[in-house]
PDB file of N, CA, C and O in Angstrom, chain B, residues numbered from 101:
ATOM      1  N   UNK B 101      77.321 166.446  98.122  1.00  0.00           N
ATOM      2  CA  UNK B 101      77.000 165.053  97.939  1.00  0.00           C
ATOM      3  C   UNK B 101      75.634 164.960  97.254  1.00  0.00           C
ATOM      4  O   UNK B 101      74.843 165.892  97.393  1.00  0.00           O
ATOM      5  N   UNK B 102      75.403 164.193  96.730  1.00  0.00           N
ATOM      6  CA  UNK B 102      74.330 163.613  95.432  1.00  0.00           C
ATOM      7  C   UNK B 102      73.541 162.326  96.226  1.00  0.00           C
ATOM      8  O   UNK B 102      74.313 161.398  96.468  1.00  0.00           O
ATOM      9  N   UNK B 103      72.607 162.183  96.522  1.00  0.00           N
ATOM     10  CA  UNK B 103      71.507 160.810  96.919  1.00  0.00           C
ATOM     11  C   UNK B 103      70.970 160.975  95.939  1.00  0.00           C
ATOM     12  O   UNK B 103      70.902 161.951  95.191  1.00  0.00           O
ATOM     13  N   UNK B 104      70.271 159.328  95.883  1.00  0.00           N
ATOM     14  CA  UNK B 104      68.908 159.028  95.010  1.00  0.00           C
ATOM     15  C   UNK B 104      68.661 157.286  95.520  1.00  0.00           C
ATOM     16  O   UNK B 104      69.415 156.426  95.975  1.00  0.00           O
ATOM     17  N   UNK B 105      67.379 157.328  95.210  1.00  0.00           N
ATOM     18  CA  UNK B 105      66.736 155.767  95.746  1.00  0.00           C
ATOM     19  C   UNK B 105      67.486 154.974  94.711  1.00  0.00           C
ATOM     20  O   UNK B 105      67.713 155.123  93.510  1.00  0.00           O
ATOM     21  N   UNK B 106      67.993 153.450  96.258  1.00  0.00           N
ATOM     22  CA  UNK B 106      68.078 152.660  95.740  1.00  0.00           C
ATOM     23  C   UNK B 106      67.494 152.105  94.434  1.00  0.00           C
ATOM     24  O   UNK B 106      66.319 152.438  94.278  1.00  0.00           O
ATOM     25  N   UNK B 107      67.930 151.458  93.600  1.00  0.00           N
ATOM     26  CA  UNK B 107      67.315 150.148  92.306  1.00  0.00           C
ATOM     27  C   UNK B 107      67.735 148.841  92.272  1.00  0.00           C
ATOM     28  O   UNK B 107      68.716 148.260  91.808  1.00  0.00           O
ATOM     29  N   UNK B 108      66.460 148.432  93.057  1.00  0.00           N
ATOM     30  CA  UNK B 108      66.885 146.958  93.028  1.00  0.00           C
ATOM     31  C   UNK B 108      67.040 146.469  92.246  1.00  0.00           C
ATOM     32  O   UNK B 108      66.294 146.470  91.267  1.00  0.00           O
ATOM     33  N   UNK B 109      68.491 145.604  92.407  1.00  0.00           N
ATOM     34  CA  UNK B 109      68.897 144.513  91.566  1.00  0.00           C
ATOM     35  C   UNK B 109      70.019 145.648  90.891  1.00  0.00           C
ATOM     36  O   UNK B 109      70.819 144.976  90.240  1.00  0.00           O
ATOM     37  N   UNK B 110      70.179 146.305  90.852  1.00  0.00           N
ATOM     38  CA  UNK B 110      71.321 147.595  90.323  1.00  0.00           C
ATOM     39  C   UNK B 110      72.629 147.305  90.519  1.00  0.00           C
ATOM     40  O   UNK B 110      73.096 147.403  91.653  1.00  0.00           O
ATOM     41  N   UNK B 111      73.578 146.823  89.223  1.00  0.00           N
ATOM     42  CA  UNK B 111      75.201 146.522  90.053  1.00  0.00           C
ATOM     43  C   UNK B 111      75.542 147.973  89.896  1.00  0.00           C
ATOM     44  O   UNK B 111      75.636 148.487  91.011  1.00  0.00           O
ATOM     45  N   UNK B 112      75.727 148.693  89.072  1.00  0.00           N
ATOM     46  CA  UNK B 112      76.158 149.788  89.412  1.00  0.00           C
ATOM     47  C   UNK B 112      75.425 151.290  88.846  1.00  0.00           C
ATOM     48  O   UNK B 112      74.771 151.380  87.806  1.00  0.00           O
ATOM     49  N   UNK B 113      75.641 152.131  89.562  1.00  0.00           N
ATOM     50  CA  UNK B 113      75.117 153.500  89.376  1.00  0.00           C
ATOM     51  C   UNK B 113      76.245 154.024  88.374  1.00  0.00           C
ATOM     52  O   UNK B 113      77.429 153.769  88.598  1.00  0.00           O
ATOM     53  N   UNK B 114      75.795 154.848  87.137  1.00  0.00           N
ATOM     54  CA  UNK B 114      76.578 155.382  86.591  1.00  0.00           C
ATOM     55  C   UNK B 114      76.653 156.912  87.088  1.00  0.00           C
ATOM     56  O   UNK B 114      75.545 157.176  87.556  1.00  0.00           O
ATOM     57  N   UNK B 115      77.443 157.944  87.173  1.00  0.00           N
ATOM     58  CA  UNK B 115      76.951 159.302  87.680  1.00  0.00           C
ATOM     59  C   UNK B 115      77.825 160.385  86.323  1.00  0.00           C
ATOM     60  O   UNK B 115      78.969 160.240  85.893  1.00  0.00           O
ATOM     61  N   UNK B 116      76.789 161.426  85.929  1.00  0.00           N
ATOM     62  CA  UNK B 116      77.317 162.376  84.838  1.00  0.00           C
ATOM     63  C   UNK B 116      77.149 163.841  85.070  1.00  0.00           C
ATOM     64  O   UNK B 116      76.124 164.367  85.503  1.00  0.00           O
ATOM     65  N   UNK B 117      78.437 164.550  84.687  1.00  0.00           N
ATOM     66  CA  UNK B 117      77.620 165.971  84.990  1.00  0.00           C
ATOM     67  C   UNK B 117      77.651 166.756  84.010  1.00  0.00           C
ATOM     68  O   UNK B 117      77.992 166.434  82.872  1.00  0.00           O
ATOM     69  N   UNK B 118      77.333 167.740  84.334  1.00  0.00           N
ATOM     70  CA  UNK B 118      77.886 168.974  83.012  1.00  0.00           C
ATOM     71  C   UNK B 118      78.002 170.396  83.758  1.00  0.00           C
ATOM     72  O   UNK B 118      78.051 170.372  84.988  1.00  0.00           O
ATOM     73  N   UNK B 119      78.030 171.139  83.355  1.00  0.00           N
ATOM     74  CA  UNK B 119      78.133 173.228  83.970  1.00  0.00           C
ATOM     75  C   UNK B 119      76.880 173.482  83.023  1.00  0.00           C
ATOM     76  O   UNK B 119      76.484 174.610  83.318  1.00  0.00           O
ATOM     77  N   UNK B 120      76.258 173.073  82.250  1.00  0.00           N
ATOM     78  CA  UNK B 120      74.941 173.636  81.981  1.00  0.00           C
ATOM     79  C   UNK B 120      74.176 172.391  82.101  1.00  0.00           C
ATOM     80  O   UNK B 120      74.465 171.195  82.138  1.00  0.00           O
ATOM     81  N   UNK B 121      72.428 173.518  82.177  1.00  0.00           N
ATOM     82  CA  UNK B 121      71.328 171.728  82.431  1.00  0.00           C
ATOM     83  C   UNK B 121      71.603 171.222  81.005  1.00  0.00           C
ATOM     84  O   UNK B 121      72.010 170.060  80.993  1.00  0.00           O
ATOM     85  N   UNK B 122      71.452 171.950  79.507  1.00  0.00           N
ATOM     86  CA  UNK B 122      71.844 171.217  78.042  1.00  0.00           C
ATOM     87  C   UNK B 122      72.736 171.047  77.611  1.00  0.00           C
ATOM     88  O   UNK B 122      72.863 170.783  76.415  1.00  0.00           O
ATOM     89  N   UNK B 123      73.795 171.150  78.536  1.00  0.00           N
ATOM     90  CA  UNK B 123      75.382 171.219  78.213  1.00  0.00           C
ATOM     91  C   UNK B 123      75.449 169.629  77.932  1.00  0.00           C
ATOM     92  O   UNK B 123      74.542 168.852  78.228  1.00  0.00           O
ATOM     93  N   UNK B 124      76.641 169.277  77.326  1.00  0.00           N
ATOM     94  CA  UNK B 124      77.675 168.214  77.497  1.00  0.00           C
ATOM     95  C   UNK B 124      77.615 166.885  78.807  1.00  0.00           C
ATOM     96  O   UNK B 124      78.228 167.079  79.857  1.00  0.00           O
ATOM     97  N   UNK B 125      77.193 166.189  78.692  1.00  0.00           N
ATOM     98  CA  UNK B 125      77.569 165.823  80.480  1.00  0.00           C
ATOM     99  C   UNK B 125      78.485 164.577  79.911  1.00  0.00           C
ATOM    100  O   UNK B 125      78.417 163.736  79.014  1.00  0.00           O
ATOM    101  N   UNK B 126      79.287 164.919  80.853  1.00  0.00           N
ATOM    102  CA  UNK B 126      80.325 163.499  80.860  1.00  0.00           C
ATOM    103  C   UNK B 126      80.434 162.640  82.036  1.00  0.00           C
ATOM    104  O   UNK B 126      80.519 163.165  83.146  1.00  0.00           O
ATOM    105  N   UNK B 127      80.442 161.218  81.885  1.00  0.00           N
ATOM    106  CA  UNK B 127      80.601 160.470  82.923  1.00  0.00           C
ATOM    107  C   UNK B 127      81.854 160.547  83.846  1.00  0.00           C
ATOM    108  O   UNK B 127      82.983 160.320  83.413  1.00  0.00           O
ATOM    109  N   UNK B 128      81.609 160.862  85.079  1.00  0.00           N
ATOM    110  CA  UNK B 128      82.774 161.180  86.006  1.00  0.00           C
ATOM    111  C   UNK B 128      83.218 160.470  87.193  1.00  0.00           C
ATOM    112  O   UNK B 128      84.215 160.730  87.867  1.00  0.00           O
ATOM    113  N   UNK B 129      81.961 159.102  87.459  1.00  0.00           N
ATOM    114  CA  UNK B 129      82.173 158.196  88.109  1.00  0.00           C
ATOM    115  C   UNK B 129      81.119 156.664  88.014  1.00  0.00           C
ATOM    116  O   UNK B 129      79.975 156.842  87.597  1.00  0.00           O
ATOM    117  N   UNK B 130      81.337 155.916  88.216  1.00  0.00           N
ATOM    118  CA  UNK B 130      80.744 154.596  88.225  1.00  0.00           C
ATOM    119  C   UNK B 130      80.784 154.235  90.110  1.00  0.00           C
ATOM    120  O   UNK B 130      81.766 154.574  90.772  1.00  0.00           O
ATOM    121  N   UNK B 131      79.684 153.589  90.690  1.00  0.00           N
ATOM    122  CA  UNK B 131      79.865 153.149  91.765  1.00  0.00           C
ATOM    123  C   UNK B 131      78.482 152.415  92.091  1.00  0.00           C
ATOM    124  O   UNK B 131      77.365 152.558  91.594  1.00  0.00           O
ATOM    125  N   UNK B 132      78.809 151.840  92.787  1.00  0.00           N
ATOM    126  CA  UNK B 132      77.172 150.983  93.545  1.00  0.00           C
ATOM    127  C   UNK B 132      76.716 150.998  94.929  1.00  0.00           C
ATOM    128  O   UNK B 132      76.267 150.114  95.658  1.00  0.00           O
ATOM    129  N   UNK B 133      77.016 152.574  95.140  1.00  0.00           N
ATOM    130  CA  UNK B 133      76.138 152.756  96.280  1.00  0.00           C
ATOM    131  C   UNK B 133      75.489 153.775  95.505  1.00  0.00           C
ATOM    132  O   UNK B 133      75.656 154.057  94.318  1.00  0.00           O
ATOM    133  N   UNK B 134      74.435 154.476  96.682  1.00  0.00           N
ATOM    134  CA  UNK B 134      73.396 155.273  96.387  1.00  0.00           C
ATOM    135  C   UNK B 134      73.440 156.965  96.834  1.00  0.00           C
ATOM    136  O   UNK B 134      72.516 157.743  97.071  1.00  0.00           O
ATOM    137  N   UNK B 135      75.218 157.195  96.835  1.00  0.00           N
ATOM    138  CA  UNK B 135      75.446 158.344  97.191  1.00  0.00           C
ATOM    139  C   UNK B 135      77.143 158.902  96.641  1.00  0.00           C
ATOM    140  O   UNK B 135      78.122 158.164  96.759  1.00  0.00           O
ATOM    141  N   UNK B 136      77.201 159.956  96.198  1.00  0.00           N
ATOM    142  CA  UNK B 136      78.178 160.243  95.345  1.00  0.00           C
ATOM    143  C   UNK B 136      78.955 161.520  95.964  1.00  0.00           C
ATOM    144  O   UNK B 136      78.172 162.448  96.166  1.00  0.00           O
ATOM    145  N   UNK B 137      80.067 161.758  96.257  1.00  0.00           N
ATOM    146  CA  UNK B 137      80.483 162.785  96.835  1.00  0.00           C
ATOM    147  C   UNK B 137      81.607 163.556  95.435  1.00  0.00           C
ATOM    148  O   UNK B 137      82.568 162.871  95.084  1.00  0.00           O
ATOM    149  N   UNK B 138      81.397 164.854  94.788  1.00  0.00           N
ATOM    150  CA  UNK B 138      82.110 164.882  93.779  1.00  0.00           C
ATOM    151  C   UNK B 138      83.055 166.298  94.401  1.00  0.00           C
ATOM    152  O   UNK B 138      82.855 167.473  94.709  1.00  0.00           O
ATOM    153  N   UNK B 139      84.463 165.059  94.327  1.00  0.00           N
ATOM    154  CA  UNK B 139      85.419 166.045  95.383  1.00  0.00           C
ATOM    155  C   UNK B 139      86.257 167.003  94.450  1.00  0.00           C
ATOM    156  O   UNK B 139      87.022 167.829  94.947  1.00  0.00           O
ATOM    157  N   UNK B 140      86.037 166.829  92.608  1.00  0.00           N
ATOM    158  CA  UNK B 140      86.656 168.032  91.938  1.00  0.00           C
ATOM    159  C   UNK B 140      85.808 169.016  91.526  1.00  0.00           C
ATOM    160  O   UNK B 140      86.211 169.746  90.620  1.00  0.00           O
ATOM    161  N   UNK B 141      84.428 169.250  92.112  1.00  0.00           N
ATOM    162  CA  UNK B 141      83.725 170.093  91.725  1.00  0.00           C
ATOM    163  C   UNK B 141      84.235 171.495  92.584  1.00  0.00           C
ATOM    164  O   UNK B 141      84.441 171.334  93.787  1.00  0.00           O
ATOM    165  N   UNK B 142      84.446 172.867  91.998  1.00  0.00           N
ATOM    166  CA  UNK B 142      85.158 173.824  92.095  1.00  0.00           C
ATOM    167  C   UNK B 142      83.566 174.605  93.215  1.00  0.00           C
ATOM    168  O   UNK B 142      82.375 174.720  92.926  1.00  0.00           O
ATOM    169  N   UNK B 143      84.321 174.962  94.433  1.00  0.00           N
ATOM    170  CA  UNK B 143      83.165 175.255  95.405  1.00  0.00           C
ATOM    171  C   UNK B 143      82.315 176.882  94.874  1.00  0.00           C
ATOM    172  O   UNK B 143      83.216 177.601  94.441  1.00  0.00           O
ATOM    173  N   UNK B 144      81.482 177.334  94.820  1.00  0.00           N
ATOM    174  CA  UNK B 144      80.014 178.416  94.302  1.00  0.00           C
ATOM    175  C   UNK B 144      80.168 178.239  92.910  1.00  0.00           C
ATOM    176  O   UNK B 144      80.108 179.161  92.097  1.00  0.00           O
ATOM    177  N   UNK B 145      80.395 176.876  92.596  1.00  0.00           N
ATOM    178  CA  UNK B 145      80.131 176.916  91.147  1.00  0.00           C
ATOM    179  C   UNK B 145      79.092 175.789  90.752  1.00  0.00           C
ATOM    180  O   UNK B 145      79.445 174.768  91.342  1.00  0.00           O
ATOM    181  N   UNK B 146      77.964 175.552  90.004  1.00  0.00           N
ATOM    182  CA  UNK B 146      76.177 175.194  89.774  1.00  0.00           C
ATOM    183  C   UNK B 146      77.048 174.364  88.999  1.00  0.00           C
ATOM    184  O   UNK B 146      77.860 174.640  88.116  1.00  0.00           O
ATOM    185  N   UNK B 147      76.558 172.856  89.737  1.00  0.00           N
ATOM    186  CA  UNK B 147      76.953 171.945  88.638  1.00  0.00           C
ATOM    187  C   UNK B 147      75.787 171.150  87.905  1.00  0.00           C
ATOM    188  O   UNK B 147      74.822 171.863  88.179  1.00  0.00           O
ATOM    189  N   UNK B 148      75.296 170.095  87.133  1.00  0.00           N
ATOM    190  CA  UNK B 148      74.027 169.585  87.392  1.00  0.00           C
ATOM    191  C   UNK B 148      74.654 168.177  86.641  1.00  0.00           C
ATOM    192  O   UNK B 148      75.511 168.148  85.757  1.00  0.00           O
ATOM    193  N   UNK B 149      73.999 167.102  87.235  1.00  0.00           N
ATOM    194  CA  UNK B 149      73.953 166.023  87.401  1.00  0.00           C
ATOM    195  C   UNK B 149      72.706 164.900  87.257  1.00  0.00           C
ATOM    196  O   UNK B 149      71.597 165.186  87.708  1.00  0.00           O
ATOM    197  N   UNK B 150      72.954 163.592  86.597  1.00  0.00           N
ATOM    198  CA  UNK B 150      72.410 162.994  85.831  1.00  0.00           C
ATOM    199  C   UNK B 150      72.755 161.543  86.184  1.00  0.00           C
ATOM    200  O   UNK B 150      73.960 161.341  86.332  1.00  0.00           O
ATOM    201  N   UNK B 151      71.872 160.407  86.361  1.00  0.00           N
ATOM    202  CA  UNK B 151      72.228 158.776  86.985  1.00  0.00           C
ATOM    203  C   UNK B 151      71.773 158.493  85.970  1.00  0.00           C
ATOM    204  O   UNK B 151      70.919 159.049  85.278  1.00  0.00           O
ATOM    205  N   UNK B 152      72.627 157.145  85.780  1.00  0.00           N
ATOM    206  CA  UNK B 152      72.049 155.590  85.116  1.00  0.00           C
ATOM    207  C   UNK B 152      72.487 154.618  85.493  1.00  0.00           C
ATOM    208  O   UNK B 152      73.661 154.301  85.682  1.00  0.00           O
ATOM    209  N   UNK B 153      71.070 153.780  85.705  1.00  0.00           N
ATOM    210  CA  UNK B 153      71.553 152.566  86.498  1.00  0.00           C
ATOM    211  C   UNK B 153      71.983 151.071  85.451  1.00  0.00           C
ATOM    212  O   UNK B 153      71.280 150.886  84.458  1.00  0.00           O
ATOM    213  N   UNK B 154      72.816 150.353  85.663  1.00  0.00           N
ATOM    214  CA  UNK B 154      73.102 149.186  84.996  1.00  0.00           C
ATOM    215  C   UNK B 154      72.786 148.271  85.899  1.00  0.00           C
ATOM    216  O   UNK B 154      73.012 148.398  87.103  1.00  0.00           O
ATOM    217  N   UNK B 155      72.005 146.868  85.134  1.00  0.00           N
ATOM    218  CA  UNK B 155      71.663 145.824  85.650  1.00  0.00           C
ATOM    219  C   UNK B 155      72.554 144.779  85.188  1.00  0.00           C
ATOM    220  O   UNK B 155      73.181 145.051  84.164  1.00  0.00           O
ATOM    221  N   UNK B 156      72.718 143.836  85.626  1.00  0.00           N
ATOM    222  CA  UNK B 156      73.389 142.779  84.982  1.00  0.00           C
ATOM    223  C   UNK B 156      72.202 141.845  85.180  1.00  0.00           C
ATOM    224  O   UNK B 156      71.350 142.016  86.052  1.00  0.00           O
ATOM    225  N   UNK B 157      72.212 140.992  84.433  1.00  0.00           N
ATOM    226  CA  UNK B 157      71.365 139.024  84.190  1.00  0.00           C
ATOM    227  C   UNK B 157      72.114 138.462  83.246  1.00  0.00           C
ATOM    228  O   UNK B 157      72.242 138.687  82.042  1.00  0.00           O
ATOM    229  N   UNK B 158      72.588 137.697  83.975  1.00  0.00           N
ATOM    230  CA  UNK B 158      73.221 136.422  82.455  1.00  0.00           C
ATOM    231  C   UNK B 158      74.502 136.669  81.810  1.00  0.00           C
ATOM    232  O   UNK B 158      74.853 136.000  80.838  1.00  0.00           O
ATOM    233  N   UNK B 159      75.280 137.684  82.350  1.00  0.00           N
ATOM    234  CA  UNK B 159      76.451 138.053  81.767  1.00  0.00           C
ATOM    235  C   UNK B 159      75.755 138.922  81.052  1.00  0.00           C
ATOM    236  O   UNK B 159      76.887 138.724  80.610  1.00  0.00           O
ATOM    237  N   UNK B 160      75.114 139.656  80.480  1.00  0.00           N
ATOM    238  CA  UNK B 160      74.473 140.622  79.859  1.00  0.00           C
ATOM    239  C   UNK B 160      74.120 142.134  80.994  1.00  0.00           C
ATOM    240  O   UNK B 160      73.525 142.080  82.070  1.00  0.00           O
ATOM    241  N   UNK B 161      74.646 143.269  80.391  1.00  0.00           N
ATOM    242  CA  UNK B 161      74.344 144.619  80.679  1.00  0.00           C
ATOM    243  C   UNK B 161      72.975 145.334  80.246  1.00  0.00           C
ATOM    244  O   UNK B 161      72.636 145.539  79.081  1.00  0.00           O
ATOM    245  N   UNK B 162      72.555 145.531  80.912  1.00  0.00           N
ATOM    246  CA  UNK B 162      71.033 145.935  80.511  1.00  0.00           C
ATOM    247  C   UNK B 162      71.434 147.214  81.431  1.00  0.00           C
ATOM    248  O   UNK B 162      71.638 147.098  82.639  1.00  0.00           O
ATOM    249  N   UNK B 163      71.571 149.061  80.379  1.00  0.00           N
ATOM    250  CA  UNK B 163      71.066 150.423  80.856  1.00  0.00           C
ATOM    251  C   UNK B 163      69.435 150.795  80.852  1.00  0.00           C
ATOM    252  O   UNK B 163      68.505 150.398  80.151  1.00  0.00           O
ATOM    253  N   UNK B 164      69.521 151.723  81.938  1.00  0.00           N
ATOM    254  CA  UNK B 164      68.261 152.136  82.490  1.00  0.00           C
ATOM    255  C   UNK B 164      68.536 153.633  81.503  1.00  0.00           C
ATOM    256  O   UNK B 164      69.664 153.982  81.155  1.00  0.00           O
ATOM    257  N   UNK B 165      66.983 154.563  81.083  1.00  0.00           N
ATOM    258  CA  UNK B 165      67.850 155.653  80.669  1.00  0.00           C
ATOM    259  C   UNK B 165      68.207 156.790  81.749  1.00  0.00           C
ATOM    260  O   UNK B 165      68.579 156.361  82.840  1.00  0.00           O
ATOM    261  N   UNK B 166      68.155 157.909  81.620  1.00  0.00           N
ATOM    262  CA  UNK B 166      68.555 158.897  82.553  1.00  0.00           C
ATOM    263  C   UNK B 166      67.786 159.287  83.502  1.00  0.00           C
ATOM    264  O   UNK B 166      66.593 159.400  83.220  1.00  0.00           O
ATOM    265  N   UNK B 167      68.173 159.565  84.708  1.00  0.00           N
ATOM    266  CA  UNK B 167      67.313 160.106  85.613  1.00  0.00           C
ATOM    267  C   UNK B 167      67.422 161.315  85.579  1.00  0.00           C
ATOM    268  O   UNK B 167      68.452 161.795  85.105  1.00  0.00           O
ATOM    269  N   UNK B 168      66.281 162.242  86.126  1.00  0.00           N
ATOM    270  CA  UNK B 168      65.555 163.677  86.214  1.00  0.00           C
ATOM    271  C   UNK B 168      67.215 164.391  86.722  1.00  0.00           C
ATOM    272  O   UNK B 168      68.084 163.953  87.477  1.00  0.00           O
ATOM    273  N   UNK B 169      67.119 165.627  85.922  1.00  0.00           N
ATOM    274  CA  UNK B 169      68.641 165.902  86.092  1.00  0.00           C
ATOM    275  C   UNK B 169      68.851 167.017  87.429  1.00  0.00           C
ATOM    276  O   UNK B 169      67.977 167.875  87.547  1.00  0.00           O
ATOM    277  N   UNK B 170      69.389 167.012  87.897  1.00  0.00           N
ATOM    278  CA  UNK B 170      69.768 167.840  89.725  1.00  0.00           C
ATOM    279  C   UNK B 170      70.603 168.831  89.365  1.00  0.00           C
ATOM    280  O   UNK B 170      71.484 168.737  88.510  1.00  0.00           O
ATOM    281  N   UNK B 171      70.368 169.664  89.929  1.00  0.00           N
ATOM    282  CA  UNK B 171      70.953 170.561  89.842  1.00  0.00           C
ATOM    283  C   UNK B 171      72.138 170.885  91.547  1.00  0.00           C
ATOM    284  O   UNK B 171      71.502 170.608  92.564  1.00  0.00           O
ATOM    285  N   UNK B 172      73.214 171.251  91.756  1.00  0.00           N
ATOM    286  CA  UNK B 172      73.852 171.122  92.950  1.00  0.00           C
ATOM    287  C   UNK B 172      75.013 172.650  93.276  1.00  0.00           C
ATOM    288  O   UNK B 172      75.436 173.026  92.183  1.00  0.00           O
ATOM    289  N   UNK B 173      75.382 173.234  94.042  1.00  0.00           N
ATOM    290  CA  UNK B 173      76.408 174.306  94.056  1.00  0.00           C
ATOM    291  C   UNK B 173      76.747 173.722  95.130  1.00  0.00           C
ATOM    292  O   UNK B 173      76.157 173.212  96.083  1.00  0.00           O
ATOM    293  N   UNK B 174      78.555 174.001  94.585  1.00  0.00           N
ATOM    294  CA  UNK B 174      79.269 173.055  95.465  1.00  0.00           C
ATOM    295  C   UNK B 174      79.590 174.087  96.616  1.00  0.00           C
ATOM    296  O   UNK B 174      79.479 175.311  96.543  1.00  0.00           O
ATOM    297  N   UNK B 175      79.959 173.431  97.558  1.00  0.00           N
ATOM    298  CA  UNK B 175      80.257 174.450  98.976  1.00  0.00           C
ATOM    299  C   UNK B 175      81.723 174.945  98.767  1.00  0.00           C
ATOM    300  O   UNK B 175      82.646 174.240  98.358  1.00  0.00           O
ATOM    301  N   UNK B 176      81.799 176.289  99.115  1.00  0.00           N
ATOM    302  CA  UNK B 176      82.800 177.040  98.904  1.00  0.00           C
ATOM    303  C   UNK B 176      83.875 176.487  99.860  1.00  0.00           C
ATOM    304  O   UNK B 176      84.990 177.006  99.901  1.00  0.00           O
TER     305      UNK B 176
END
């Protein structure tokens, strides 16, 4: 599982990963809480992971850019 601090006013958390830290990362879930459980990650294998938060005002989407990227090994 993945935490990170709340952002107020945040409708949703975007969440991305990749198999390298400069690899590829692709978006693999959208949600609006502040905790991510990634149940196809293959267990002793180093994944690393990357947030962005979206705001909404006004009918308008306003992205945050990326947060500091995590590194995670999934449990066997």
């Amino acid at each position: 599982m993945i935490k990170w601090k709340k952002i107020k006013g945040a409708s949703t958390y975007q969440i991305y990963r990749s198999t390298s830290k400069k690899g590829k990362y692709t978006r693999i879930a959208s949600t609006n809480k502040n905790t991510y459980t990634d149940k196809k990650a293959k267990g002793g294998k180093k994944y690393y992971y990357k947030i962005r938060v979206i705001k909404k005002n006004n009918g308008k989407s306003y992205y945050s850019s990326y947060s500091k990227i995590k590194s995670v090994k999934a449990k066997k």
